[in-house]
Legacy VTK file of the C-alpha trace (Angstrom):
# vtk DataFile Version 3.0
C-alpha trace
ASCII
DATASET POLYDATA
POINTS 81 float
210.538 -23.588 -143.679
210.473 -19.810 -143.385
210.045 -20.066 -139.670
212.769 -21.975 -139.234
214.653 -19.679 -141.236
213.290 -16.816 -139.261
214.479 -18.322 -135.920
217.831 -18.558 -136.960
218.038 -15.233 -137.930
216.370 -13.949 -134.643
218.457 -15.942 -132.555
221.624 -13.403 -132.300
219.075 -10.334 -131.410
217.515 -11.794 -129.066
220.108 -13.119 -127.436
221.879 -9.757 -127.778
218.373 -7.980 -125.952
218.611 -10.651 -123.447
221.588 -10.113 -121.908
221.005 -6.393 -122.622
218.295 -6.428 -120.063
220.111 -9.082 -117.413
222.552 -6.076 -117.421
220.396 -3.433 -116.470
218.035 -5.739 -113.879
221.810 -6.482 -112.213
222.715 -2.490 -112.568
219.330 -1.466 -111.210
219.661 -4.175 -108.615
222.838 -2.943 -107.218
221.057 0.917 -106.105
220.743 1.091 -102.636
217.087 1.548 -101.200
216.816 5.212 -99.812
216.795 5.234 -95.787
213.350 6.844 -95.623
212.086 3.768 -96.959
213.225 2.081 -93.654
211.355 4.360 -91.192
208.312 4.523 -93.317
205.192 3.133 -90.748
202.771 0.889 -92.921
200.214 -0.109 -91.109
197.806 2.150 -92.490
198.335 0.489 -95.733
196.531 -2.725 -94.530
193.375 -1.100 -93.304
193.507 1.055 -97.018
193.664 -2.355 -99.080
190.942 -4.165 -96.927
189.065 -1.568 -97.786
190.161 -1.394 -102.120
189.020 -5.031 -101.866
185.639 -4.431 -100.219
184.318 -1.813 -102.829
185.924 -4.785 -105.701
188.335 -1.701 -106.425
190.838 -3.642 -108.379
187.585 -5.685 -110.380
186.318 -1.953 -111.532
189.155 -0.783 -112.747
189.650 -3.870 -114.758
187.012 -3.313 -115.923
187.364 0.231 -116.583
190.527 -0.086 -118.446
188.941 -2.917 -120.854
186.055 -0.620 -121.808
188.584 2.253 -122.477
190.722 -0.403 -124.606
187.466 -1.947 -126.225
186.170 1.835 -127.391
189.902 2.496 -128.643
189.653 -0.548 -130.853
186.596 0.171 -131.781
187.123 3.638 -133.232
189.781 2.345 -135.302
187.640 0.250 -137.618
185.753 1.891 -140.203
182.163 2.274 -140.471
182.088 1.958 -136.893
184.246 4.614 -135.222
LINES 1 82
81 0 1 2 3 4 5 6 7 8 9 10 11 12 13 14 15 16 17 18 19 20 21 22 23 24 25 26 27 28 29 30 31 32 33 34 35 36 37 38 39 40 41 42 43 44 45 46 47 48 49 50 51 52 53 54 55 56 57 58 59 60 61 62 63 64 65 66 67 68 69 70 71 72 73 74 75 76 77 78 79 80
């Protein structure tokens, strides 16, 4: 019952922060892209993400970022941290 209720009472806000943020996605939509972007060469990129994905760069820092998220937990909960 007091979800229900909860849903109707969200309904206007979030309709309200929808269309807040079509807005802006149509506003930021409608800047050009500068020129330099045009003339910018990348075909060094390729050979600079073959090798990111033969060291399994994206895997590590995965990983990295879930050990630095894990140990933030962590140190939040008392008697451990």
């Amino acid at each position: 019952m007091w979800d229900a209720l909860l849903d109707i009472l969200l309904y206007v806000p979030r309709q309200i922060f929808s269309a807040f943020v079509d807005g802006l996605i149509y506003l930021l939509n409608l800047i050009p892209a500068p020129e330099f972007f045009s003339s910018v060469d990348l075909s060094g990129l390729n050979a600079i993400g073959w090798w990111l994905t033969v060291f399994q760069v994206p895997a590590g820092m995965a990983m990295v970022m879930g050990a630095l998220i894990a140990r933030f937990i962590l140190r939040r909960i008392p008697l451990i941290g």
